[in-house]
PASEFI-656167 format. One line per 3 residues: number of its first residue (from 0); for each residue y, z, x of C-alpha. Coordinates in steps of 0.2 Angstrom, whole numbers, padded with zeros to 4 digits. Layout:
BEGIN
NUM	Y,Z,X | ...
***
This chain:
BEGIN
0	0506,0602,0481 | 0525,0601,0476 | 0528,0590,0491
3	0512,0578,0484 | 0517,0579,0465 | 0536,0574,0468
6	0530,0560,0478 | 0516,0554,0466 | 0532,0555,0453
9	0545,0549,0464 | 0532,0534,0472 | 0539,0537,0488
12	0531,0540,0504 | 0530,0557,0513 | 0532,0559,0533
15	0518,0564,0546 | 0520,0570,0563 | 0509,0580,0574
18	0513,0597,0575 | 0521,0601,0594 | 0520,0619,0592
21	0513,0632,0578 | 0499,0628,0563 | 0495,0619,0547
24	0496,0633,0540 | 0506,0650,0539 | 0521,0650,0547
27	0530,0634,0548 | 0526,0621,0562 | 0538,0612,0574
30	0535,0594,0573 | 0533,0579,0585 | 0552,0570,0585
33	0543,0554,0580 | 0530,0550,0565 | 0527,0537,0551
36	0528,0537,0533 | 0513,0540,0522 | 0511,0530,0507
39	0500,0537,0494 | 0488,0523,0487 | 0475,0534,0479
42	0471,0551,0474 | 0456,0562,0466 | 0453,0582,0461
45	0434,0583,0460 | 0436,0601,0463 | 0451,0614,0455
48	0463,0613,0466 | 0457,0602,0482 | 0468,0585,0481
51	0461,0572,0490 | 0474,0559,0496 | 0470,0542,0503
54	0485,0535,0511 | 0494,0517,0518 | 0501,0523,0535
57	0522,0516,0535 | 0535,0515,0546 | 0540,0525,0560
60	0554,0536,0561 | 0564,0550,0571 | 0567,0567,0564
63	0586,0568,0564 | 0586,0587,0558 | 0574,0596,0548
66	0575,0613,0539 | 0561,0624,0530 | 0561,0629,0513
69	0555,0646,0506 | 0538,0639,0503 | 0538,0633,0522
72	0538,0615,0518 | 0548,0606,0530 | 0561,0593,0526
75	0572,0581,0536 | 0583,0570,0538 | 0576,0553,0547
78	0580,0536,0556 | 0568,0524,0551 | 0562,0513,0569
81	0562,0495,0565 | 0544,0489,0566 | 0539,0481,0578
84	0539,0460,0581 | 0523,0452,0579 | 0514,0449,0596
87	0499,0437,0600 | 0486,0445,0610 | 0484,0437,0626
90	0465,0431,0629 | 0464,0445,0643 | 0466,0458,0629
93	0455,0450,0618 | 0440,0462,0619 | 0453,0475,0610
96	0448,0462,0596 | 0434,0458,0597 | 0428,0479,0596
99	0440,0480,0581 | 0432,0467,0572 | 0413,0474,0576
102	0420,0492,0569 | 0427,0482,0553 | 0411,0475,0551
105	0401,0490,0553 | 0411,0501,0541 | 0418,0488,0531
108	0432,0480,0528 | 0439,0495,0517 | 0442,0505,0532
111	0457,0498,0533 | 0469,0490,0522 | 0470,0473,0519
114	0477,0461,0526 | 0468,0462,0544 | 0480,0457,0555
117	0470,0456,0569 | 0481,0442,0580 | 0493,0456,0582
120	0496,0467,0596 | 0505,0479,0586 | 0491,0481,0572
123	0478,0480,0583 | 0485,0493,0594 | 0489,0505,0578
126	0470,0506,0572 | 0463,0507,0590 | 0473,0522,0590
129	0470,0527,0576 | 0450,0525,0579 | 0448,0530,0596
132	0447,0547,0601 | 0461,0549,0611 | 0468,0566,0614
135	0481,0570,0601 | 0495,0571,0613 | 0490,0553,0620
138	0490,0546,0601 | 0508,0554,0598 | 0513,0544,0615
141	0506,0529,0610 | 0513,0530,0593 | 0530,0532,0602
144	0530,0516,0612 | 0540,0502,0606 | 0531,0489,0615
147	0514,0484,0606 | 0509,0473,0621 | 0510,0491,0632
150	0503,0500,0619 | 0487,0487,0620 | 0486,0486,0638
153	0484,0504,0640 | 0470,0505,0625 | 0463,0493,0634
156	0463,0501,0652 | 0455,0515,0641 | 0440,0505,0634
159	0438,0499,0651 | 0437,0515,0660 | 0423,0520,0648
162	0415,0506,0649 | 0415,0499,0630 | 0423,0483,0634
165	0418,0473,0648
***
């Protein structure tokens, strides 16, 4: 709750990574070296003491050292990744599209922030991942990649193999 409230304060992101070894809670957790920023767009308390965050995913970044604090919430020092240059999707790829946009229609478009960029490869791969179920492990993979085109080709082989996309 500190971490959330000097953010809300500050307006600056928090870091997210998936959890390599340990829990949520308890004891502190080793991170994944790299995750992304979370931007806090929106928040609610409907009941005392649950916060309920909706957040803007951000950059990437590598965990340069990290320390814990008495209440066992874990700071570090980062690199920020550059993002990654917009890629067109070549038309053999398209069906990665093409299922984004049925999802999009289905659930909305609120399911993820405007703008769509949907002629991308990197944020096209970003909410495939973040969509599918994939294994946790494979996600943190994926996330690491700096290649969006890659990161697409092997979504798509995925999609493929289980035969959502013809």
């Amino acid at each position: 709750m500190d971490m959330i409230g000097e953010c809300m304060r500050e307006q600056k992101p928090f870091g997210v990574c998936l959890i390599r070894s340990g829990r949520e809670a308890g004891e502190a957790a080793v991170p994944e070296d790299i995750g992304c920023l979370a931007h806090i767009t929106d928040w609610d308390m409907q009941d005392l003491g649950v916060l309920s965050l909706r957040t803007l995913g951000g950059q990437r970044f590598r965990i340069r050292d990290r320390s814990v604090g008495a209440q066992g919430l874990i700071r570090a020092r980062v690199d920020l990744i550059a993002p990654e240059a917009a890629a067109d999707i070549p038309e053999a790829l398209g069906a990665c599209i093409r299922l984004l946009e049925l999802v999009i229609a289905d659930k909305s478009a609120a399911v993820f922030a405007e703008p769509h960029r949907l002629g991308d490869a990197s944020w096209v791969g970003y909410r495939l991942t973040e969509i599918l179920p994939v294994p946790l492990a494979a996600k943190q993979r994926l996330l690491e990649l700096g290649d969006s085109l890659g990161r697409l080709q092997i979504l798509h082989r995925f999609l493929e193999q289980r035969g959502l996309i013809a």
